[in-house]
SEGUKOL-507760 format. One record per residue (C-alpha): residue number from 1; residue in one letter; chain; x, z, y. Coordinates in Angstrom, 3 decimals, padded with zeros to 6 digits, always signed. Each point is the difference from the previous one (the first is absolute). Layout:
N
+-----+---------+--------+----------+----------+----------+
! num ! residuo ! cadena !       xx !       zz !       yy !
+-----+---------+--------+----------+----------+----------+
! NUM !       A !      A !        X !        Z !        Y !
...
+-----+---------+--------+----------+----------+----------+
END
This chain:
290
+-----+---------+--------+----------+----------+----------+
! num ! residuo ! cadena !       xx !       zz !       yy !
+-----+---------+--------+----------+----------+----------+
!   1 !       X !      A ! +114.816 ! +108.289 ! +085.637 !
!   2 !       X !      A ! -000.555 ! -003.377 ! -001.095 !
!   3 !       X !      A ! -003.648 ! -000.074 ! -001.116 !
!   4 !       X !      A ! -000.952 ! -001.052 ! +003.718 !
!   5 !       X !      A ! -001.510 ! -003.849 ! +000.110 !
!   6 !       X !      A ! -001.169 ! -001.037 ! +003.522 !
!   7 !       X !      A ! -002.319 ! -002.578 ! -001.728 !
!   8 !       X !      A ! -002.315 ! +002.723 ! -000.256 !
!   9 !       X !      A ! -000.048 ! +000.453 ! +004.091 !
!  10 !       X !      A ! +000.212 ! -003.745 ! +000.747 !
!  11 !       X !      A ! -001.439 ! -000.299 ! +003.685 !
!  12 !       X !      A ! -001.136 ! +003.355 ! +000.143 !
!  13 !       X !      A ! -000.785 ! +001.422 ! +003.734 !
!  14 !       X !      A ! +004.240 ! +000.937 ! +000.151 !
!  15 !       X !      A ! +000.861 ! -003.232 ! -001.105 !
!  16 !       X !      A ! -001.698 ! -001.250 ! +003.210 !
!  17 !       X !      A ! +001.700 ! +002.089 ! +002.125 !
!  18 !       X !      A ! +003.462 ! -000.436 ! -001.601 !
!  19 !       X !      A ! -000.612 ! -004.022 ! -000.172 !
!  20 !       X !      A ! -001.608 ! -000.630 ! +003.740 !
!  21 !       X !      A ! +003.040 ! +002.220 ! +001.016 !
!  22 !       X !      A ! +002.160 ! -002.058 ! -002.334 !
!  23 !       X !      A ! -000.894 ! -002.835 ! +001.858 !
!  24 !       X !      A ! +000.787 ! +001.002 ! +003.465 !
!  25 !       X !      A ! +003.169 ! +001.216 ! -000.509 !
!  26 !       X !      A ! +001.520 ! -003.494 ! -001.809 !
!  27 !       X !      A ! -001.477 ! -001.657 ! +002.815 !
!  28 !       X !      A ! +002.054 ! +002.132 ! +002.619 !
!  29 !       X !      A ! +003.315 ! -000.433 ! -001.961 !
!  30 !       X !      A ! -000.855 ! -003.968 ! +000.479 !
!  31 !       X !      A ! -000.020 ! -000.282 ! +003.643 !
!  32 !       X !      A ! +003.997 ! -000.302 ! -000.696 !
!  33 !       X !      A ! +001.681 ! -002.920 ! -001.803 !
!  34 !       X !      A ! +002.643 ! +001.933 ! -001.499 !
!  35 !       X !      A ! -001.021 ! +000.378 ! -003.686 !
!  36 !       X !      A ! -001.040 ! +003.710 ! -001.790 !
!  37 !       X !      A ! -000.605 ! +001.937 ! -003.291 !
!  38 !       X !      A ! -003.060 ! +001.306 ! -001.186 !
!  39 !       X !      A ! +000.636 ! +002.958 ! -002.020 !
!  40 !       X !      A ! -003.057 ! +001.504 ! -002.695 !
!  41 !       X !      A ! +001.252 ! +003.258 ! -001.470 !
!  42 !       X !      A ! -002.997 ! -000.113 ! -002.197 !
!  43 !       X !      A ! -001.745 ! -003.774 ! -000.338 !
!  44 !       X !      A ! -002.315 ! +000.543 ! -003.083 !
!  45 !       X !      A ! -001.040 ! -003.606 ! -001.509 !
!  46 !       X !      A ! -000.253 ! -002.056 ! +003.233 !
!  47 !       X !      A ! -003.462 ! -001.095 ! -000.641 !
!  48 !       X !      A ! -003.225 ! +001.458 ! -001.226 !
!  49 !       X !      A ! -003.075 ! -001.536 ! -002.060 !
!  50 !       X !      A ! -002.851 ! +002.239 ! +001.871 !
!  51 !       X !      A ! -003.193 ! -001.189 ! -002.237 !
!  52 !       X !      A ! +001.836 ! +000.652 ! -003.557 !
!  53 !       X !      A ! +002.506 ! +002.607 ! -002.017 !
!  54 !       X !      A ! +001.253 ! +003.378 ! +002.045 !
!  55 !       X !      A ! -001.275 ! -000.956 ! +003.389 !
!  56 !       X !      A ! -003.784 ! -000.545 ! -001.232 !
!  57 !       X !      A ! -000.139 ! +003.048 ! -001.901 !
!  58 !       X !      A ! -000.354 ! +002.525 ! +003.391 !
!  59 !       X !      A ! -000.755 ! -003.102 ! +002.114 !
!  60 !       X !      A ! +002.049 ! +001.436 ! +003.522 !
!  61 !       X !      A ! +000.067 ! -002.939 ! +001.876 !
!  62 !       X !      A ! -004.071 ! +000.156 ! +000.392 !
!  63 !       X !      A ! +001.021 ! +002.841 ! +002.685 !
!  64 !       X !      A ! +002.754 ! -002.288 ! +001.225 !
!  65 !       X !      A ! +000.410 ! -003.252 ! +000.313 !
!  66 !       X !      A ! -003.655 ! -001.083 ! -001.225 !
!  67 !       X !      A ! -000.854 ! +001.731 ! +003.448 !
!  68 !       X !      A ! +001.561 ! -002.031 ! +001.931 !
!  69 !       X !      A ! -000.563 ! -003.816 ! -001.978 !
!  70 !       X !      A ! -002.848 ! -000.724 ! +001.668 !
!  71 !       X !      A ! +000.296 ! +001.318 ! +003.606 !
!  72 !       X !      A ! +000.702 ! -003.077 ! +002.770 !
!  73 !       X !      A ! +000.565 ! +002.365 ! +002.666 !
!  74 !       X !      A ! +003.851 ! +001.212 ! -001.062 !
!  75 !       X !      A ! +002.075 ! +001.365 ! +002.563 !
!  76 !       X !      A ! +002.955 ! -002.765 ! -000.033 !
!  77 !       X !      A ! +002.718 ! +001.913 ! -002.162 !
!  78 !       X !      A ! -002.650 ! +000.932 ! -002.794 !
!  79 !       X !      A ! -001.308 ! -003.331 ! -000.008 !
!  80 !       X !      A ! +003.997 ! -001.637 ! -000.516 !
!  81 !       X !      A ! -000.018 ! +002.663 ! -003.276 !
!  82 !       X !      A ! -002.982 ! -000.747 ! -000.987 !
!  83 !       X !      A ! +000.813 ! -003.951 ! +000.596 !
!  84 !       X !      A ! +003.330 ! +000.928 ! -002.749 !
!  85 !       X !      A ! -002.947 ! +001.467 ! -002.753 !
!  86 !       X !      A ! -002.153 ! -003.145 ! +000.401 !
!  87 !       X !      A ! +003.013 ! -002.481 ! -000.766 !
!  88 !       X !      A ! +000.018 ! +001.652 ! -003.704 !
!  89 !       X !      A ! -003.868 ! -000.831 ! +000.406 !
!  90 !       X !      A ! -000.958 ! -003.437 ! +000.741 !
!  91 !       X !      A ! -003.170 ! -000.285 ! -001.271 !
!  92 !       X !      A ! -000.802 ! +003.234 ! +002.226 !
!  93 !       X !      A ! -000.720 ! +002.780 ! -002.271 !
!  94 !       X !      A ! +001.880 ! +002.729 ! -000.718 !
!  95 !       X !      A ! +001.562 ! -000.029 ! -003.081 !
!  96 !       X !      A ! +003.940 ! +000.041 ! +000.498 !
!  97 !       X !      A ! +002.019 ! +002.641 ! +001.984 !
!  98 !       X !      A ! +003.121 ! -000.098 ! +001.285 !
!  99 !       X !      A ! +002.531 ! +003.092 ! +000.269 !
! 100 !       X !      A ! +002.575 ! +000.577 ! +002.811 !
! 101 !       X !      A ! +003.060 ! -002.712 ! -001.711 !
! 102 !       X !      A ! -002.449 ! -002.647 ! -000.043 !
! 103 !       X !      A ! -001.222 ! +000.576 ! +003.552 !
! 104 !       X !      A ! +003.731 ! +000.173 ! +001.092 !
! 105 !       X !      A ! +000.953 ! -003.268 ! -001.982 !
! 106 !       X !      A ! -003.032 ! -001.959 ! +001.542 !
! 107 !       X !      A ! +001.357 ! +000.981 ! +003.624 !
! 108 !       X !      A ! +003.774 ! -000.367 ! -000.270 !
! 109 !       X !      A ! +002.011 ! -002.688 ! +000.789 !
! 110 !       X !      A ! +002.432 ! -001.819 ! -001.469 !
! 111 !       X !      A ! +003.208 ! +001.704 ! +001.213 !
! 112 !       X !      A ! -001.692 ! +003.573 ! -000.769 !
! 113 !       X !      A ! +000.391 ! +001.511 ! -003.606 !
! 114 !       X !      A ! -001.713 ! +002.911 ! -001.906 !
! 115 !       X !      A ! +000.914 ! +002.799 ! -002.355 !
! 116 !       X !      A ! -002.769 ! +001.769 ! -001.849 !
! 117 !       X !      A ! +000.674 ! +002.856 ! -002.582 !
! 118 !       X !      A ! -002.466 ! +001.247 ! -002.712 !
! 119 !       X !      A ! +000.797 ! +002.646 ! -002.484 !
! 120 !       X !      A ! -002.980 ! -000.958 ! -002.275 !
! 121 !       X !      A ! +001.356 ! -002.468 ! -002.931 !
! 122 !       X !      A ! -003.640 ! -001.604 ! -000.060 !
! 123 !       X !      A ! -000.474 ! -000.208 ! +003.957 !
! 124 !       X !      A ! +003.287 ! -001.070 ! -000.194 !
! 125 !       X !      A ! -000.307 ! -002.807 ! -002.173 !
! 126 !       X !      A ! -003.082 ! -001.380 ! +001.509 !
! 127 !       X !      A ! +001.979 ! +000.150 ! +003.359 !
! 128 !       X !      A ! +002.678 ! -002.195 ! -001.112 !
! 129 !       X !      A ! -002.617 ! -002.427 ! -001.514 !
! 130 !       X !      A ! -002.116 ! -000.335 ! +003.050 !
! 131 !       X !      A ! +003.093 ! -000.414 ! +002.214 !
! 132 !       X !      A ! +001.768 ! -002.636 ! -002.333 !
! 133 !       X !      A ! -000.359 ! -003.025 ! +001.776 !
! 134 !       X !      A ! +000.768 ! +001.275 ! +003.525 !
! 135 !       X !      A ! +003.772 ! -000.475 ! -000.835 !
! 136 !       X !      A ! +003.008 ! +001.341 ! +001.137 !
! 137 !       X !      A ! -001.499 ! +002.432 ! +003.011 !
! 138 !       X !      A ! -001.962 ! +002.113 ! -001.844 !
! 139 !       X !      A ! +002.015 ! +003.024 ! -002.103 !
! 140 !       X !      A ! -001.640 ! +002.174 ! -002.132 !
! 141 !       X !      A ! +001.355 ! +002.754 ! -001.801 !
! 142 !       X !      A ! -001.494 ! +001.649 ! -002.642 !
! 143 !       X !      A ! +001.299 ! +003.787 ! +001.313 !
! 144 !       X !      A ! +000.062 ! +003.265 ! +002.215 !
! 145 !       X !      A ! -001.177 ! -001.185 ! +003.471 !
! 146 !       X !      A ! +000.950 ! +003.518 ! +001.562 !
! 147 !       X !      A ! +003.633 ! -000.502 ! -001.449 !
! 148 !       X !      A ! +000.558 ! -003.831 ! -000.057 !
! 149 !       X !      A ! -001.107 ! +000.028 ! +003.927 !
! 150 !       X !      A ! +003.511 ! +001.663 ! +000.746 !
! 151 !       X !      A ! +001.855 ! -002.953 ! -001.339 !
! 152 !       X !      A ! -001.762 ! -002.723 ! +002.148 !
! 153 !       X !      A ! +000.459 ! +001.817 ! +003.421 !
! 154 !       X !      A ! +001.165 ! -001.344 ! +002.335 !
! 155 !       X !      A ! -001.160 ! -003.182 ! -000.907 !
! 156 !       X !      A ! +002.402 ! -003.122 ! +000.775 !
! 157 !       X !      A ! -002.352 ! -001.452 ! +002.694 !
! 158 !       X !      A ! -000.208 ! +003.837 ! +001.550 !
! 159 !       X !      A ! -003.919 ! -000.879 ! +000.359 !
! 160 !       X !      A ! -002.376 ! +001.982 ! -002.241 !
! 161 !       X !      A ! -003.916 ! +001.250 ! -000.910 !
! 162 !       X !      A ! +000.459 ! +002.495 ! -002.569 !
! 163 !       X !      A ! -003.189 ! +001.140 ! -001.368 !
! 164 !       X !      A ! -000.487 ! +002.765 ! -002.081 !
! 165 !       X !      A ! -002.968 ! +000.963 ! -001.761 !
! 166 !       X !      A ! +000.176 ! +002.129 ! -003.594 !
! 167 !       X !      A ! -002.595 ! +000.628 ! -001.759 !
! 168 !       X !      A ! -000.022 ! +004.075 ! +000.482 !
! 169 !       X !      A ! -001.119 ! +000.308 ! -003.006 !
! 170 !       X !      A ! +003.614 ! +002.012 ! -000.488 !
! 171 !       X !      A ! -000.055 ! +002.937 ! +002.454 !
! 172 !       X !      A ! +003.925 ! -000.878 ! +000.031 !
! 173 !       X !      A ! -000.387 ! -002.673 ! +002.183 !
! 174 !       X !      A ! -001.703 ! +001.681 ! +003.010 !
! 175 !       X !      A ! +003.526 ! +001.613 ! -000.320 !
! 176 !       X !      A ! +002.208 ! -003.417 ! -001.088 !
! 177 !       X !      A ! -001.964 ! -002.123 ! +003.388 !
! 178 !       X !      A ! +001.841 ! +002.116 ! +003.236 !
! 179 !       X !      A ! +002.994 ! +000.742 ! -002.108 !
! 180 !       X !      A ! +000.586 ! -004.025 ! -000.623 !
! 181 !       X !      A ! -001.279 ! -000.738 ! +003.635 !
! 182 !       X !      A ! +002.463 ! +002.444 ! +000.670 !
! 183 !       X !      A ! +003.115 ! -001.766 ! -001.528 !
! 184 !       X !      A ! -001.656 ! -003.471 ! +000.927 !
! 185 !       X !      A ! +000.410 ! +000.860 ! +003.760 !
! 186 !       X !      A ! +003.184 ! +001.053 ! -000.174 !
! 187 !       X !      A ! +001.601 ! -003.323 ! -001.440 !
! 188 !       X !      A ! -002.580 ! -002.254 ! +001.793 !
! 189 !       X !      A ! -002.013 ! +001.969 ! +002.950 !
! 190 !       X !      A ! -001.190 ! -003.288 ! +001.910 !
! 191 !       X !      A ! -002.020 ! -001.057 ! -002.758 !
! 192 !       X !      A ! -004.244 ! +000.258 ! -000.064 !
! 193 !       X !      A ! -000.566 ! +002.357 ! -002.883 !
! 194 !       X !      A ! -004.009 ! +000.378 ! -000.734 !
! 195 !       X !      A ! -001.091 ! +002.347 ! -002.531 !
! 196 !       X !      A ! -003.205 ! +000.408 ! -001.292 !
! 197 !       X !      A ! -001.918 ! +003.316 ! -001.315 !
! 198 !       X !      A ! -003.419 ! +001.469 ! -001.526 !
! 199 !       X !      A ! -002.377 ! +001.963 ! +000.955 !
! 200 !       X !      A ! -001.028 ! +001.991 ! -002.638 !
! 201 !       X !      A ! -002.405 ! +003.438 ! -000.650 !
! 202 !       X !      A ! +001.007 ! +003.397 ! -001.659 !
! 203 !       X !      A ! -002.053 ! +002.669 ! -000.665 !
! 204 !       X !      A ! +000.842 ! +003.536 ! +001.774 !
! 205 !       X !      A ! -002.750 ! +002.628 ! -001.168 !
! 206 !       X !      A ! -003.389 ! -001.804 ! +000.342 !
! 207 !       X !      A ! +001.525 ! -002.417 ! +002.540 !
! 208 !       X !      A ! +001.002 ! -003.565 ! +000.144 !
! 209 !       X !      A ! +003.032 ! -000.116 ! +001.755 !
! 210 !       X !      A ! +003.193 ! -003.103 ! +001.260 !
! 211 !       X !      A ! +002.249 ! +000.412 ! -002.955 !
! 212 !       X !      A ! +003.297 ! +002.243 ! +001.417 !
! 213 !       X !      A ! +002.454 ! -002.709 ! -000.826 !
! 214 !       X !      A ! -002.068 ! -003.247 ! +001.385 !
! 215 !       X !      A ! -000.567 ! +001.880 ! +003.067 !
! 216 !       X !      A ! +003.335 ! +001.329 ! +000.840 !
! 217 !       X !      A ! +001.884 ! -003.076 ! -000.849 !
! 218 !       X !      A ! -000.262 ! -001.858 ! +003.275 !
! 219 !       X !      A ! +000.649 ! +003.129 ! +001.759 !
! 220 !       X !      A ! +003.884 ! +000.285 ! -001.913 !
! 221 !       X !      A ! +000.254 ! -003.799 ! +001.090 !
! 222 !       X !      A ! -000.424 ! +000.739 ! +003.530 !
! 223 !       X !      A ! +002.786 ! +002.197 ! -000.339 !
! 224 !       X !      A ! +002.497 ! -002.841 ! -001.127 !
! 225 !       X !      A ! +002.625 ! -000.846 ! +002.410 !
! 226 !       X !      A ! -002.315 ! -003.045 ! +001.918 !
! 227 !       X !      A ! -001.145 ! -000.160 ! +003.145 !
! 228 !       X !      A ! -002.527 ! -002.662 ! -000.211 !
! 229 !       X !      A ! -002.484 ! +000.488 ! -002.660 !
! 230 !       X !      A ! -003.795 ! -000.932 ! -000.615 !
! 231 !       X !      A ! -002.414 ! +002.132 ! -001.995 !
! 232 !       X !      A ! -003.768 ! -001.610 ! -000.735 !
! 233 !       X !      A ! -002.014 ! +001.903 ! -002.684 !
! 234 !       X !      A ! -003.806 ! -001.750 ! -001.094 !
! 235 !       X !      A ! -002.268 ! +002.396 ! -001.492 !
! 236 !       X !      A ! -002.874 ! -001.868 ! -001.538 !
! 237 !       X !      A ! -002.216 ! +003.407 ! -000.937 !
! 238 !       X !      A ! -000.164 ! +003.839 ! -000.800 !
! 239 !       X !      A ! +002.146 ! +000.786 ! -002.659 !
! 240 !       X !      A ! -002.132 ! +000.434 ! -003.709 !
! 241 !       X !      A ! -001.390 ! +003.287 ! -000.731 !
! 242 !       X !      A ! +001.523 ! -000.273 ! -003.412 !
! 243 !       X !      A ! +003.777 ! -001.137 ! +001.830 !
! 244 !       X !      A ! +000.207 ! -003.243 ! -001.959 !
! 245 !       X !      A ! +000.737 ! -003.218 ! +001.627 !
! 246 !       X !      A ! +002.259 ! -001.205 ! +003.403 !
! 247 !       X !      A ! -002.107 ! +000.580 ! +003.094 !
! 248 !       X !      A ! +002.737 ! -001.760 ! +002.437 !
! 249 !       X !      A ! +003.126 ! -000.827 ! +000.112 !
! 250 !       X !      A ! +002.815 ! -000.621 ! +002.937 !
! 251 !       X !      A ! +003.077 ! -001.769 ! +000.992 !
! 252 !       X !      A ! +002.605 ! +001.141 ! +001.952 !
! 253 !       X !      A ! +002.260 ! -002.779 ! +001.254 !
! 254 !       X !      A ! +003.563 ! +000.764 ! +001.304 !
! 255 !       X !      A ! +001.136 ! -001.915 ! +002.831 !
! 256 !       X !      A ! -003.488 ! -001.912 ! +000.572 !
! 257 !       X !      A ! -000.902 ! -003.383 ! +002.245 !
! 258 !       X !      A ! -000.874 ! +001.609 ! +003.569 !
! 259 !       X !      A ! -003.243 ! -001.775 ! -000.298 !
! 260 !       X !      A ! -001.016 ! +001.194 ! -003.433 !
! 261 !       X !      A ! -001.542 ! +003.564 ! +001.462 !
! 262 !       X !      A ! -001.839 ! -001.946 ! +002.517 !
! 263 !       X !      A ! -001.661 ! -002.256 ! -002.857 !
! 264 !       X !      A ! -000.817 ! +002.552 ! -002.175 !
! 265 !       X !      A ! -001.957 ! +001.698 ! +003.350 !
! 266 !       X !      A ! -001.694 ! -003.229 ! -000.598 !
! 267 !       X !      A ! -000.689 ! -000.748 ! -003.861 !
! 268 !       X !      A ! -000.219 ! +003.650 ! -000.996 !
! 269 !       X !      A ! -003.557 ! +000.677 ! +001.283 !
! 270 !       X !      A ! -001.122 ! -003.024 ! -001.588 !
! 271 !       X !      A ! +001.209 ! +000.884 ! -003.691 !
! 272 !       X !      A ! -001.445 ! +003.564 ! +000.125 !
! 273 !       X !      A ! -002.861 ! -001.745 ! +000.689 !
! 274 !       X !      A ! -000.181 ! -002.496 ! -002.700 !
! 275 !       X !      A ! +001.647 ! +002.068 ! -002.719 !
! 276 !       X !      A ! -001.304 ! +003.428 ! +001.460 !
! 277 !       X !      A ! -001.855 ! +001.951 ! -002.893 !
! 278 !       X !      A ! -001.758 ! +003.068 ! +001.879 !
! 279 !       X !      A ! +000.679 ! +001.549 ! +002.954 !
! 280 !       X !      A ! +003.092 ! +001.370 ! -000.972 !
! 281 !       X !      A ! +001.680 ! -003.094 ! +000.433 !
! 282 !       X !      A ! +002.260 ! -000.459 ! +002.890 !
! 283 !       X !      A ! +003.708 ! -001.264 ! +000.887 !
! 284 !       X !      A ! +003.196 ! +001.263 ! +001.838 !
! 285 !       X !      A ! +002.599 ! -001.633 ! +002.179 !
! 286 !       X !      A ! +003.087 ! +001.324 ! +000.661 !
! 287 !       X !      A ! +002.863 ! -000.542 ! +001.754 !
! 288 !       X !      A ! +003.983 ! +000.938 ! +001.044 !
! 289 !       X !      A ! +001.609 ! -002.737 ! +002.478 !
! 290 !       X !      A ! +003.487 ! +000.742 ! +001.270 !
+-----+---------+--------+----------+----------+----------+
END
């Protein structure tokens, strides 16, 4: 489906998670010199106006990143994210969001290049425009993520963060993410994969329930041929009595930083707390370490 614009989620509670995590993981691939890829299977428009067009008509990022603007008492990695969102902010209100290429592009370096896929001819478009100037290291193309990723792996430096996050909005792709994972490991299997999912309500009889195919998702991943894997899930509130709207989302990250589980144990608490809803809010960590 191609109706999907994440303008409309810009710095919404997942966004967070997805971003902070972002972060970390770029940061961990730069404790070595030797140059690597960034991979986006599915980059959308690369930034975000928040306080006009599709992100100010449902207004997500006031239970996301608005949350956290004003707090001065950010755990360290949340504070560096946050740090990225106020650089598209100088005058310090909120206005501009960034999405995951532009996050990635602010922290590579020179020798490091990216690749970002969209399917969407607009999102498309408007990615190519807002990466214009940066030159020969950023590649977009205006395709498939799930099939173009084949073509790139291995990539030449035989470094990688692939993240992939599709909309869902297609029930094919809770199908399309372990089978590409799948093939991805098999031509590069050293690289970090991270790939991000909903959490979203369905009705069964009069109850609100985890939607079958959000829920079961990072279950088929952990049975991918990895031995180190990373599972975090933030649930900002009780699912909606009338099943609209994401309640959470998670990432699960293939072949993770050793220290990444450890900082979660340490962030995680925090966000629940500042993006926490009710009291069905809450967050997992899990973990498989050969």
């Amino acid at each position: 489906m191609l109706s999907y614009r994440h303008a409309f989620h810009a710095g919404n509670h997942a966004d967070v998670l997805k971003h902070f995590i972002l972060v970390q993981l770029i940061r961990h691939l730069q404790q070595k010199d030797n140059p690597f890829w960034y991979i986006d299977s599915h980059a959308g428009a690369g930034l975000y106006a928040l306080d006009t067009g599709y992100a100010a008509k449902l207004a997500e990022h006031v239970d996301g990143i608005d949350r956290l603007w004003s707090h001065s008492d950010l755990p360290a990695p949340l504070a560096e994210y946050v740090g990225l969102v106020r650089t598209l902010n100088p005058d310090g209100k909120l206005r501009n969001y960034p999405g995951s290429p532009w996050i990635a592009n602010q922290l590579l370096r020179d020798q490091d290049r990216l690749s970002l896929f969209e399917l969407h001819s607009r999102d498309s478009q408007l990615l190519q425009e807002n990466f214009r100037a940066a030159g020969r290291r950023v590649t977009v193309h205006a395709s498939d993520g799930f099939a173009g990723l084949k073509a790139l792996l291995p990539p030449p430096p035989r470094r990688a963060l692939v993240l992939i996050d599709p909309a869902y909005e297609d029930k094919q792709d809770y199908r399309r993410v372990p089978q590409t994972l799948a093939e991805g490991l098999k031509r590069f299997a050293t690289g970090i994969y991270a790939i991000w999912y909903p959490q979203l309500p369905e009705k069964h009889g009069r109850t609100t329930v985890q939607r079958n195919e959000s829920k079961q998702l990072p279950e088929k991943l952990k049975t991918l041929a990895v031995k180190n894997w990373l599972h975090v899930r933030l649930t900002v509130g009780t699912p909606a009595a009338d099943a609209f709207g994401m309640y959470g989302s998670g990432m699960f990250i293939i072949n993770p930083p050793w220290t990444l589980a450890e900082t979660l144990q340490q962030v995680m608490p925090y966000l629940v707390q500042a993006l926490g809803q009710d009291a069905g809010a809450g967050f997992v960590v899990e973990q498989a370490v050969d």
